[in-house]
C-alpha positions in Angstrom: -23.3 3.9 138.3 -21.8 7.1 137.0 -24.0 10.1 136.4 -22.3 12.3 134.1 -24.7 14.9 133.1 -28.5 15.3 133.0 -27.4 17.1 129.7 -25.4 14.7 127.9 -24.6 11.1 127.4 -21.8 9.2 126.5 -20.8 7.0 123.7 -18.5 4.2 123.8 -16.8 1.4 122.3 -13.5 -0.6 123.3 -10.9 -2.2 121.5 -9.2 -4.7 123.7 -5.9 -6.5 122.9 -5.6 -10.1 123.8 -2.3 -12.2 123.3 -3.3 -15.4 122.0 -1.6 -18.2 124.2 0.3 -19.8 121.8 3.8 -21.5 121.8 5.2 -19.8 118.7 4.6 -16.5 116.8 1.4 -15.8 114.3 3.5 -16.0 111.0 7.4 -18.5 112.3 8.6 -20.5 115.2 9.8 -17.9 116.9 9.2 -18.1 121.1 6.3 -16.4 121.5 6.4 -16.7 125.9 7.0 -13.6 128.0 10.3 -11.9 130.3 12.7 -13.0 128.0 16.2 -11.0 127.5 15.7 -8.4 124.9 15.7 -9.6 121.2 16.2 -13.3 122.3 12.8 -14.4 120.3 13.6 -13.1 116.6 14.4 -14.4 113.7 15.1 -13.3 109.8 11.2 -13.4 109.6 10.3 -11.5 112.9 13.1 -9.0 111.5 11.7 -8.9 107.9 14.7 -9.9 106.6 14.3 -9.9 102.3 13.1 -13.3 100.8 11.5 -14.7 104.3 8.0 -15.7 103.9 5.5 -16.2 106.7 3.1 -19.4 108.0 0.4 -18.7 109.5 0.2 -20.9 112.9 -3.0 -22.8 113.1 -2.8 -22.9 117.3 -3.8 -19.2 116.6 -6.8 -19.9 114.7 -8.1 -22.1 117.0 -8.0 -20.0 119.6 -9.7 -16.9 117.7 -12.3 -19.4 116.7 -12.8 -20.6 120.8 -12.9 -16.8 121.4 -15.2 -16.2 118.9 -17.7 -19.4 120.0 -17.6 -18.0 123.4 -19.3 -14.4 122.3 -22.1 -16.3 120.5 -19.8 -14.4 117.0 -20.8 -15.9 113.7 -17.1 -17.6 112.4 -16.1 -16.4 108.7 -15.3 -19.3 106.9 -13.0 -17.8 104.7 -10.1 -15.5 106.0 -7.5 -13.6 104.6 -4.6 -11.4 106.1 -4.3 -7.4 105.1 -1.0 -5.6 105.4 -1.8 -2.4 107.5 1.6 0.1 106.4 2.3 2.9 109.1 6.1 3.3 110.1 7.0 2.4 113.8 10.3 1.4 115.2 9.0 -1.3 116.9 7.5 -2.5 113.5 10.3 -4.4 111.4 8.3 -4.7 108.3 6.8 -1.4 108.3 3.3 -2.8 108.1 1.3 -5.1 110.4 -0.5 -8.2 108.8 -4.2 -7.8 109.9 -7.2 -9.1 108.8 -9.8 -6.1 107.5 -12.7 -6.5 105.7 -13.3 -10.0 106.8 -12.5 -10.4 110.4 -12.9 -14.6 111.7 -15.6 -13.7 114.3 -18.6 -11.3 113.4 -21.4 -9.9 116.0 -21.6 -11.6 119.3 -22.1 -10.3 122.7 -21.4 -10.2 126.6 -23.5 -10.5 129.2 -22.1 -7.5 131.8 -23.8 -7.2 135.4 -23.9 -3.7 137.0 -25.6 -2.1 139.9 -27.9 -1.1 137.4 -28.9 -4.3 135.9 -27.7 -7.0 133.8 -27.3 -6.1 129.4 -25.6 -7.5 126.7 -22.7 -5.6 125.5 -22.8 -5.7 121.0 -19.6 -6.6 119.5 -19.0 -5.5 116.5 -16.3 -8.1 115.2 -12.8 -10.3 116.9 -10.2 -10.4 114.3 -6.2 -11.9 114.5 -3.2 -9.3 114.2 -0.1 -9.9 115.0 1.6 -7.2 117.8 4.1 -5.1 117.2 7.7 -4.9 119.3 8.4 -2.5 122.2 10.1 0.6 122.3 12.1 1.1 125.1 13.3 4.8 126.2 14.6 4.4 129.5 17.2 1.9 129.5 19.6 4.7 127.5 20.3 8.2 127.9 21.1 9.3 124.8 18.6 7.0 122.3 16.2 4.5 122.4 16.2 0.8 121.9 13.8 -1.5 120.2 13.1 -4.9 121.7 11.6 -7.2 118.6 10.7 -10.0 121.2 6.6 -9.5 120.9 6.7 -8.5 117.4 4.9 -11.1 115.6 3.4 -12.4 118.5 -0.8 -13.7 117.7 -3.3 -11.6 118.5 -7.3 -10.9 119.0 -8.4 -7.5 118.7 -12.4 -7.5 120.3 -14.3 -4.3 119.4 -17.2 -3.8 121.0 -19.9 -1.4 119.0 -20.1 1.9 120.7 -23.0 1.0 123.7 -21.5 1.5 126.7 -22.1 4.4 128.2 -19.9 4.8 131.2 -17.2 3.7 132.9 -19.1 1.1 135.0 -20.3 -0.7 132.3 -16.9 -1.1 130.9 -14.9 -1.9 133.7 -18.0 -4.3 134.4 -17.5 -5.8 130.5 -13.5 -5.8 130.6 -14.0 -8.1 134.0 -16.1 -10.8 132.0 -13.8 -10.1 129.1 -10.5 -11.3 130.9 -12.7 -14.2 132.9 -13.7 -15.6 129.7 -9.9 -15.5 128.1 -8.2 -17.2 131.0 -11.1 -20.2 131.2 -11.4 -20.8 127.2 -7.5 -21.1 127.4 -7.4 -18.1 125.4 -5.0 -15.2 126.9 -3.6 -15.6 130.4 -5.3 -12.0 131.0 -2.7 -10.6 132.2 -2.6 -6.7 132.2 0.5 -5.8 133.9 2.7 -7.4 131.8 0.6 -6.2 128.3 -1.2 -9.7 127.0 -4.1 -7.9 127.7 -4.5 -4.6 126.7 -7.7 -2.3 125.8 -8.3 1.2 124.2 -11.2 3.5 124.4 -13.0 5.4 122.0 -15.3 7.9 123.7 -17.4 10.9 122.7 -20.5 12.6 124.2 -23.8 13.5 122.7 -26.9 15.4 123.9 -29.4 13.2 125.5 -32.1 12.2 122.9 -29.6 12.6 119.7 -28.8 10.1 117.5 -25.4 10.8 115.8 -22.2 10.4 117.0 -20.0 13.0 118.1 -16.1 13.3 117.9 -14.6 10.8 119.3 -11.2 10.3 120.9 -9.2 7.6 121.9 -7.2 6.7 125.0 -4.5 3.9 124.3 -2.9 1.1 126.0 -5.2 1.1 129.3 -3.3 -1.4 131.1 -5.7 -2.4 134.0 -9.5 -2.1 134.8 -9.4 0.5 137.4 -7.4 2.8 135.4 -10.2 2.0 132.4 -12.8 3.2 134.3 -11.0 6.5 135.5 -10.1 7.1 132.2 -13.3 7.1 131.2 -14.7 9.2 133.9 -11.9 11.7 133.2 -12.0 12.1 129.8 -16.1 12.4 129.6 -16.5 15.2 131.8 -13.5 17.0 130.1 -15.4 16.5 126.7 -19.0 17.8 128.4 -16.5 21.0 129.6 -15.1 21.5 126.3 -18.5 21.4 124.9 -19.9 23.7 127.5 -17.3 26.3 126.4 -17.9 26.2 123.2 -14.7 24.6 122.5 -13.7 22.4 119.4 -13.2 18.7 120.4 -10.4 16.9 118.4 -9.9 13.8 117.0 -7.5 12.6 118.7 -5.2 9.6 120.3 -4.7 10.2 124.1 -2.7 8.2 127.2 -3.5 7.8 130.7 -1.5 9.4 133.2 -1.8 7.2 136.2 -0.2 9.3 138.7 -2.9 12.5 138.6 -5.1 10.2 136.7 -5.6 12.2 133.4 -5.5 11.9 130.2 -2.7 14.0 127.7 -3.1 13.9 123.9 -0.3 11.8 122.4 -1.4 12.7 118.5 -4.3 13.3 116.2 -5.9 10.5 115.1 -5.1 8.3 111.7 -8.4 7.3 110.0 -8.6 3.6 108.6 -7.7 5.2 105.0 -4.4 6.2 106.2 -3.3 2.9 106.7 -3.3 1.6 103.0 -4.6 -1.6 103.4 -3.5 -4.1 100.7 -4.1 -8.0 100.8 -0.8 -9.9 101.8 0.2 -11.6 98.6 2.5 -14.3 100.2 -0.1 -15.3 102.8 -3.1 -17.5 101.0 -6.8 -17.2 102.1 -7.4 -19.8 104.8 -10.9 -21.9 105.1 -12.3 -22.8 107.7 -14.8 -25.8 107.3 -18.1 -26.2 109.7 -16.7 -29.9 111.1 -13.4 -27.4 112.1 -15.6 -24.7 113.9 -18.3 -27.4 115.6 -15.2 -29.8 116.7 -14.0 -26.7 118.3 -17.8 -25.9 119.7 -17.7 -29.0 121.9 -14.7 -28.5 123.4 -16.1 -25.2 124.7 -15.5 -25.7 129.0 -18.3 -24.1 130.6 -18.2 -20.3 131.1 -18.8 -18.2 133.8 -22.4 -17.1 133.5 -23.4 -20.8 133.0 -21.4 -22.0 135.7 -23.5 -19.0 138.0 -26.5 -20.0 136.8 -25.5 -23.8 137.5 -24.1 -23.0 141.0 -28.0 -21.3 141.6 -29.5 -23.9 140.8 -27.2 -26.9 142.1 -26.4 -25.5 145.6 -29.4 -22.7 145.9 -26.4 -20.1 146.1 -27.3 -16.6 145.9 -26.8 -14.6 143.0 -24.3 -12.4 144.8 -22.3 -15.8 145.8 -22.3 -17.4 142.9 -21.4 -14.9 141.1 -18.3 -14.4 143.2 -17.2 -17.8 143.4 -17.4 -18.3 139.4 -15.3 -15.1 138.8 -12.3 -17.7 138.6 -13.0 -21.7 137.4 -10.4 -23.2 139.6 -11.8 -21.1 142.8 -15.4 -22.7 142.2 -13.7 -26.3 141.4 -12.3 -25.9 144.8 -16.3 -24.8 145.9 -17.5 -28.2 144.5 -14.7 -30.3 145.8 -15.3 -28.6 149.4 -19.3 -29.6 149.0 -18.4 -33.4 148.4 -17.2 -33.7 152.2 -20.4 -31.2 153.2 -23.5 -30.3 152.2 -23.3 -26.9 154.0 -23.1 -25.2 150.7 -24.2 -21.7 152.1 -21.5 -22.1 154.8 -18.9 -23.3 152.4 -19.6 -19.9 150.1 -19.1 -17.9 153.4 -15.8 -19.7 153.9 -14.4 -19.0 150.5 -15.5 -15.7 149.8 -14.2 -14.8 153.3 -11.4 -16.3 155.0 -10.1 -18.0 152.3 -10.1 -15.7 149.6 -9.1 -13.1 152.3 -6.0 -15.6 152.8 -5.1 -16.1 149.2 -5.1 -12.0 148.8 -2.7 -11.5 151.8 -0.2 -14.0 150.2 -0.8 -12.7 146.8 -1.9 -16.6 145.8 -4.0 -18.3 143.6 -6.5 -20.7 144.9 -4.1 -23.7 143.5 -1.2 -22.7 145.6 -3.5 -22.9 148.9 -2.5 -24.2 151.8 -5.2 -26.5 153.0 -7.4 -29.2 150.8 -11.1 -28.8 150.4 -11.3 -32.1 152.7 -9.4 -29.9 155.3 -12.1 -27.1 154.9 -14.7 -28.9 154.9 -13.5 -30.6 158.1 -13.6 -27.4 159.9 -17.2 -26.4 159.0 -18.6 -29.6 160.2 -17.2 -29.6 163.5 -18.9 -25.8 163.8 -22.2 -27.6 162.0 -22.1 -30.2 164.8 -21.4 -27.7 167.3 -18.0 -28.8 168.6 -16.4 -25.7 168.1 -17.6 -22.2 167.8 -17.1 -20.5 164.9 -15.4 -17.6 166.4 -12.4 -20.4 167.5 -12.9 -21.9 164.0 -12.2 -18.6 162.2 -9.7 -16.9 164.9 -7.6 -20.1 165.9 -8.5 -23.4 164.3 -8.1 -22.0 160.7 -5.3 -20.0 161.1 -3.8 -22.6 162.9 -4.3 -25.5 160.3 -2.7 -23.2 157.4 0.5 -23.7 159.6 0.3 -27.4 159.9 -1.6 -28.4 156.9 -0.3 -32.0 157.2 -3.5 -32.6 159.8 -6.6 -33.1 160.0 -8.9 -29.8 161.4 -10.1 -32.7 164.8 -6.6 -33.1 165.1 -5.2 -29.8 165.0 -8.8 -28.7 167.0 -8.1 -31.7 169.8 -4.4 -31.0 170.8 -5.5 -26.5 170.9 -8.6 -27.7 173.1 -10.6 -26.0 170.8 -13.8 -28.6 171.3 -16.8 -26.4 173.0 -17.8 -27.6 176.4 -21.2 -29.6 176.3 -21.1 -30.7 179.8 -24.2 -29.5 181.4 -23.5 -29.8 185.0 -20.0 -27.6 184.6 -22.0 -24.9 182.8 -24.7 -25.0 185.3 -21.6 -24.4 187.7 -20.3 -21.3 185.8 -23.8 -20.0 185.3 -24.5 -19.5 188.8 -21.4 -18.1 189.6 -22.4 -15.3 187.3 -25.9 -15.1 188.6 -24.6 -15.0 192.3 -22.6 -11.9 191.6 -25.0 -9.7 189.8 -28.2 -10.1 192.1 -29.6 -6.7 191.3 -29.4 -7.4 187.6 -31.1 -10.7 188.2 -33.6 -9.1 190.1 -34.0 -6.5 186.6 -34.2 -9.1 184.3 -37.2 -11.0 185.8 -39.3 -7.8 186.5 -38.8 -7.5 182.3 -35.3 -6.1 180.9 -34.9 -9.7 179.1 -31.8 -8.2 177.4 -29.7 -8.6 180.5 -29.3 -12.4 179.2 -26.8 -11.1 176.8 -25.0 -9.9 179.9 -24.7 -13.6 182.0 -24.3 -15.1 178.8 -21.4 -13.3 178.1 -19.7 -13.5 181.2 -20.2 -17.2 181.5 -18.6 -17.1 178.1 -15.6 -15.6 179.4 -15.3 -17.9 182.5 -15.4 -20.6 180.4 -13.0 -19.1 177.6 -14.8 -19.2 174.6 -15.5 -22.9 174.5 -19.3 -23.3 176.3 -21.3 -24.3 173.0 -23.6 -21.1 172.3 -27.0 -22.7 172.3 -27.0 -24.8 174.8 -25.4 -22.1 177.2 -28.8 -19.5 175.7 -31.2 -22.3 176.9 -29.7 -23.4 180.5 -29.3 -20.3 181.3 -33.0 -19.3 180.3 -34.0 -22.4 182.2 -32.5 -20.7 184.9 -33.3 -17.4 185.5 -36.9 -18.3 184.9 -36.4 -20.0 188.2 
């Protein structure tokens, strides 16, 4: 964990974006899916057009509520929409309908894990927006376009209350964050392309003091590394600023990810500035407690409860659990892998090594994988049972079988002559070979430098090309130098 200062501490709250994964925009039918040709999604109501009126899209709702459920949030059961007026381009209406003073989820929390323990991060409320287009400026040279495609398009805004206190913590709570999305169905998490998006407000304090200093806020942090240097950066140039005796502003910064800095963009708006006024052409909505509990038992089970169950179901470490439950389908293919074996401490060094290795290489998920649990699991018994080492399983048979994943890993293992050998009398054969030609170290080991066996074993190794079973070789040839 970062150390900033012995001096100071900081202060911290995020605001994170998440595009609800809905077919069709918060308020009309328009497409609400990504990559699509510029302005290809709109319609008279995207575009504000006069005497358009919006729906509100009850998919959306749903999915805030899910959200919400997840975070252990108390639901508001009844919901209104706010305009919020600033002028933008990329804004048709020249507001953005937002709910204010009664966001759908209230409270909550997230369990974060850091080197330096395991808390639960506040929240201070999850409320629906709907997200405003894109301005583009590079596709022109002498103006700038304006693509209305994800204008309109359902959001969740999650604000955190200001707890964390470095950028650790909140790289370590936007990782959960984006877990718990993609399982509940929510947001696909994906940063790159903007469905997942998170500001940070940040200001320093002296150690021991209660209020708040200025804060700033760096915008449109589009992936968690770059969070987490943000953070860093901007913290230490607000303790240097302070040390100075220089005034800190309140202020909207950007990230620069190329000298990773931050550069102020504008001063910042307070909420007054906005004018917030209830929508009159959308009604309150109600949500009833049979609604929010129907939607409470179709929760799937989310990543710190499948940890804790992979604990206690397959005595997994902490560490490996927590790994293989980062993604749901990776530990589905865990559990189907421990059906063929019950070498669940083998199959966790499997996945969290060559596979996963594998799947980062080809840039895949763990759907798109080449061989079937079965497959896998074939592979780790044959090195349980000792027919081949694990050095050939990992260096040849594996590789191998992602090649020619229509066989079985015996198959593929019999026609490489992969299988160890077990034969006794042919390694007795190779082991005195070895011993014949290195008398004087013979001679050493049995007047007390027992580490020489590491030497015959490995040369019998060699003679026999990788394939004399380990164990047995360690106790013939103990049998025999104690001769």
């Amino acid at each position: 964990m970062s150390d900033y200062s012995d001096k100071y501490e900081a202060v911290i709250g995020l605001e994170v974006h998440a595009q609800l994964l809905t077919q069709s925009k918060l308020f009309s039918s328009d497409d609400a899916s990504f990559g699509a040709q510029a302005n290809k999604h709109i319609s008279p109501i995207t575009l504000a057009h006069p005497g358009t009126l919006p729906k509100l899209n009850g998919a959306a709702i749903e999915l805030a509520v899910r959200m919400g459920l997840a975070c252990d949030c108390e639901i508001e059961t009844t919901n209104y929409f706010a305009r919020k007026h600033y002028f933008y381009p990329d804004l048709p209406k020249g507001y953005q309908l937002s709910q204010h003073t009664t966001p759908i989820c209230k409270g909550g929390f997230v369990i974060i894990h850091t080197e330096a323990g395991t808390r639960a991060i506040e929240l201070n409320r999850i409320h629906m927006e709907e997200d405003a287009g894109k301005s583009l400026h590079d596709v022109y040279d002498d103006y700038s376009g304006v693509d209305y495609n994800r204008a309109g398009v359902p959001l969740i805004e999650i604000v955190t209350e200001p707890v964390l206190r470095n950028g650790d913590e909140a790289a370590a709570y936007l990782t959960e964050l984006r877990k718990r999305v993609r399982v509940l169905g929510v947001c696909d998490g994906n940063m790159e392309e903007g469905s997942m998006r998170c500001d940070a407000n940040i200001s320093i304090r002296l150690k021991g003091d209660q209020q708040l200093g200025t804060k700033v806020e760096v915008k449109n942090l589009n992936s968690i590394r770059f969070l987490k240097k943000a953070i860093d950066y901007e913290v230490m140039r607000l303790i240097q600023l302070k040390e100075a005796g220089q005034p800190i502003l309140q202020e909207t910064r950007s990230f620069n990810a190329q000298d990773e800095t931050t550069f102020a963009i504008r001063t910042k708006e307070d909420a007054n500035d906005y004018r917030y006024l209830t929508d009159p052409d959308l009604p309150p909505f109600v949500l009833t407690q049979e609604y929010i509990e129907h939607i409470r038992k179709s929760l799937p089970e989310l990543p710190e409860q499948l940890k804790q169950r992979l604990i206690q179901q397959y005595a997994l470490t902490e560490y490996d659990a927590l790994h293989l439950s980062d993604e749901h389908g990776f530990a589905r293919f865990f559990e189907t892998v421990a059906q063929h074996t019950s070498s669940y401490k083998t199959i966790a060094n499997w996945m969290l090594g060559p596979v996963k290795a594998t799947l980062h290489a080809q840039q895949l998920e763990i759907e798109d994988f080449a061989l079937r649990p079965d497959q896998l699991a074939g592979i780790i018994r044959m090195v349980d049972e000792g027919k081949i080492s694990h050095t050939m399983a990992t260096q040849q048979l594996f590789p191998a079988l992602l090649k020619q994943a229509d066989k079985t890993a015996t198959e593929l293992a019999q026609e490489l002559n992969l299988f160890q050998e077990r034969n006794e009398d042919a390694l007795l054969l190779l082991i005195e070979e070895v011993l014949a030609a290195m008398p004087q170290k013979v001679q050493e080991y049995k007047k007390g430098k027992k580490g020489l066996i590491g030497l015959f074993v490995g040369e019998v190794m060699k003679k026999s090309k990788g394939k004399a079973d380990p164990k047995l070789l360690n106790q013939l040839m103990a049998d025999c130098l104690s001769k």
